[in-house]
N, C-alpha and C positions, 0 to 999 in steps of 0.2 A: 511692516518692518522698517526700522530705522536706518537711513542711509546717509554715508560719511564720504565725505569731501577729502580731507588728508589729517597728517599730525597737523596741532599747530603750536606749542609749547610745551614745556615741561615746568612744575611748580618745586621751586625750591627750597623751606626754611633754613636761614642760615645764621648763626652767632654774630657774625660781624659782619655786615651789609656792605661796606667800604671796600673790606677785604675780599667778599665774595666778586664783586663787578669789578675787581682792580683785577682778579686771578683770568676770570672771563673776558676780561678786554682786551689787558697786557700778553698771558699764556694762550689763550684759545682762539683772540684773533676777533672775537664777538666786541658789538657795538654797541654802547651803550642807547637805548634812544630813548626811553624817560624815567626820570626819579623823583621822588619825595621822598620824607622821612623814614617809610617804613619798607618801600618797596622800591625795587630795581627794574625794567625791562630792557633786557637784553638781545641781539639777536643775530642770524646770520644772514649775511650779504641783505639783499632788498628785503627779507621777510620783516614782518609787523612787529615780533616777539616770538623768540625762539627759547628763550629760559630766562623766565618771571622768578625774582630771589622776592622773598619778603623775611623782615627781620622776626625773629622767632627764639624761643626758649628752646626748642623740640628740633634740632636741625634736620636736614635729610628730607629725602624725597616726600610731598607734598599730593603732586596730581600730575598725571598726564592728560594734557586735553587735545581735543581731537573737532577739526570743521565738521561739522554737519553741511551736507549734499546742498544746493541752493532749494532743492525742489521739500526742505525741511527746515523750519523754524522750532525756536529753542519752545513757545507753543506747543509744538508738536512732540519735539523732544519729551518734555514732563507730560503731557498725556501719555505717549509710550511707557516712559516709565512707572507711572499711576496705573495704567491697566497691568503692567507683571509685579505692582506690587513692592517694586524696588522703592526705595526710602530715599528724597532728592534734597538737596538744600538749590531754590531759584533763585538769581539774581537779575539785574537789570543786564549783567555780562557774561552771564553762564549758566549751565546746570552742572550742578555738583553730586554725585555718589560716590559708592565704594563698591568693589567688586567682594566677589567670596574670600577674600586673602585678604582682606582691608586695605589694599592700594586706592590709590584715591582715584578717580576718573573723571572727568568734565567737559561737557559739550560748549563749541561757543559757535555761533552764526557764522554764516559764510558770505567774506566780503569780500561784492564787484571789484573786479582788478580796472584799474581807471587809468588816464597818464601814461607816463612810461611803463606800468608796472606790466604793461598787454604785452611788450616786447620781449623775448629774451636778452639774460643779464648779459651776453656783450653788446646789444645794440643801447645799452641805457648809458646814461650821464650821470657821472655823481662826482659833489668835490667833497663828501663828506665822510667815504667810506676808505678803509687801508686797503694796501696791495694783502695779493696773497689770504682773501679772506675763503672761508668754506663753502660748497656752492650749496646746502639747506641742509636742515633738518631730519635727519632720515628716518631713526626709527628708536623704541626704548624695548628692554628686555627686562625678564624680572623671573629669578628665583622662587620657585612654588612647592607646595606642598602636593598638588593635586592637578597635571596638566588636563583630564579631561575637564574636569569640574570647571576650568578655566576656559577652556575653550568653547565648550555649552556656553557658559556666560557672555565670551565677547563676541561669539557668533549670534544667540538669539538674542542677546540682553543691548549689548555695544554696537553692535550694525558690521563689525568687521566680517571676513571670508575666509577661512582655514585654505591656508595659500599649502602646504606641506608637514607631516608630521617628521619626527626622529623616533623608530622602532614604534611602538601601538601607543608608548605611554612616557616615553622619557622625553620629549618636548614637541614643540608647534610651534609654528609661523603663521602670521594671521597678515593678512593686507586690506588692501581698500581700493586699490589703484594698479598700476604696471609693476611698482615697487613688490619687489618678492615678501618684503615683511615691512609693517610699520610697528609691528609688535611682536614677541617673540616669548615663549614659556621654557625655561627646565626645570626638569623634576628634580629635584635634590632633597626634598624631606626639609624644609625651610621655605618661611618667605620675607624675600630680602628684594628691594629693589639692586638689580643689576650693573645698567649700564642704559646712558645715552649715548646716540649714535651719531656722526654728522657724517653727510656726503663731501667728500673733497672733491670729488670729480675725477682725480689721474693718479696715479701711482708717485707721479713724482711732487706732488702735495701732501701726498701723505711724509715721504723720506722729509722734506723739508721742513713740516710740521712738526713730526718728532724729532731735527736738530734742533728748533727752536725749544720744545718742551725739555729738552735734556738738558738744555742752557739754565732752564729755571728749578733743576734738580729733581724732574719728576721721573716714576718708575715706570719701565713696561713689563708689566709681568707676561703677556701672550703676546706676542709676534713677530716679524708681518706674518702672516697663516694667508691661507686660501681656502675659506669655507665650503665644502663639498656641499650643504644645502642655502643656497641662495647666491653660491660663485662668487662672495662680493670678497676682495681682497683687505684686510684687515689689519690693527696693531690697537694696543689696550694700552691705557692711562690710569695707572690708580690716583684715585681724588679721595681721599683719605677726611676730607672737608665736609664733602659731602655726602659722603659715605656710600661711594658708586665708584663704578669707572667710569671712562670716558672711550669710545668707540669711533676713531676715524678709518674712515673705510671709503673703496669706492667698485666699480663694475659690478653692482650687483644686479640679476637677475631678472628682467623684464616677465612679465605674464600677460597674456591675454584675457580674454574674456572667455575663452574656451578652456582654459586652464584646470587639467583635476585634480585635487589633492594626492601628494605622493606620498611613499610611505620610507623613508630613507633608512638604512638599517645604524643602528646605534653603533656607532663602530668609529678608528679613529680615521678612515678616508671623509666621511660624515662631517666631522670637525673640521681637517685639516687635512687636504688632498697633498700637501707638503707633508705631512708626517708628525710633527711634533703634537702632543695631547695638551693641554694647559697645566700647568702646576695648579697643587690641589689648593694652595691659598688664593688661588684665581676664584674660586668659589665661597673665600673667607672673606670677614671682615673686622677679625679681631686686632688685636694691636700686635700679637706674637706674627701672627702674619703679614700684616704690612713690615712689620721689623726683617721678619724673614726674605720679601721682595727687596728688601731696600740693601739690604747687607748681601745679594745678592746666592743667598742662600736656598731661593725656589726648587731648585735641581736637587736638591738633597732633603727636603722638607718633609716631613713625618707625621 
């Protein structure tokens, strides 16, 4: 079985390269740390590449990839996937598939932390990074058709753990680590990529965060919420751009090694131990509903 280190980027096609790393530097706080013609790397606070843009016909989510354990090479990686059969594209920087919903999926090598990077971020030095930046990469979500189907996959196929369900069949949480979910399923009879997540670390990064996103005229259609499965405190960004949201959140949920899948009942404590349920264009992404978040219309929406 295949075993996984953490996330470590998300892949993005986007229309206008310029404009996508101007939105993620300027609005989200993210750093540019290298470019050329075609492609952007992005990221937060010390990480390598936290969301990879490349320019594209086809915008919208691309790949989630994911470190492979040190004790596993990308090697080993495409022999796993060669014995179940799954269909790989190998490069010199990754392994690429698709799961059963046609998300895209990607393993990359897991690299020695050297330098500063062995320290925790406030014992480091940098004159190159802004105040006020996010403290990682947390986790991505995704809209399905078929939550068992998906989680058989990212449990035997992907190397993740089935961290918690929601009621037998309307969603999952899957981790790899302490983190309650680096990955997350709901049923909805669609498949749509969801939402990236970033850690802020405190509640009051978050409030701050969304005065500065308000400044640049962006919508929240859910929050702040308090998620009854993974306790992590939360507020949603539609990116209309990218055709997702954006997930800033923080305290969420540590597990151990001893940890057994729960079974949470679908309900709205489940959602939002606060009370409020999501507006149902939280779950769209046509144009009548972003119209309708934006014109502040959610609460009455049809």
């Amino acid at each position: 079985m295949i075993r996984l280190y953490d996330i470590d980027h998300v892949k993005f096609g986007v229309a206008d390269l310029d404009a996508a790393s101007h939105s993620w530097q300027v609005e989200f706080g993210l750093t540019e740390r290298a470019r050329d013609r075609k492609t952007a790397r992005l990221a937060v606070n010390y990480e390598e590449c936290s969301v990879l843009l490349e320019q594209s016909e086809a915008p919208g989510i691309q790949h989630a990839a994911y470190v492979l354990h040190p004790d596993f090479s990308l090697d080993d990686a495409e022999k796993h996937l060669k014995e179940l059969g799954v269909a790989y594209v190998r490069t010199e920087q990754e392994v690429r598939f698709t799961d059963p919903e046609n998300n895209g999926v990607a393993y990359v090598p897991y690299r020695a932390r050297t330098g500063q990077d062995v320290y925790p971020i406030a014992s480091r030095h940098t004159d190159l990074l802004p105040a006020g930046r996010y403290r990682k990469l947390g986790h991505v979500n995704y809209l399905v058709k078929d939550v068992n189907a998906m989680v058989e996959f990212y449990t035997e196929v992907v190397g993740q753990q089935l961290a918690d369900r929601l009621g037998p069949d309307a969603g999952a949480f899957l981790r790899v680590g302490a983190d309650h979910h680096v990955n997350a399923f709901v049923g909805t009879g669609q498949s749509h990529f969801h939402h990236v997540a970033f850690d802020l670390g405190d509640w009051g990064a978050i409030r701050s965060s969304f005065d500065h996103l308000a400044q640049h005229g962006r919508v929240f259609p859910w929050g702040p919420v308090r998620h009854g499965v993974g306790g992590n405190l939360a507020g949603y960004v539609r990116t209309p751009e990218f055709d997702c949201f954006v997930e800033l959140y923080c305290d969420m949920e540590q597990l151990d090694d001893l940890h057994q899948p729960r079974e949470f009942p679908d309900d709205r404590h489940s959602s939002n131990v606060w009370g409020m349920l999501p507006p149902r264009s939280y779950f769209r992404f046509d144009a009548d509903s972003v119209a309708a978040e934006r014109e502040s219309l959610r609460s009455i929406w049809d």
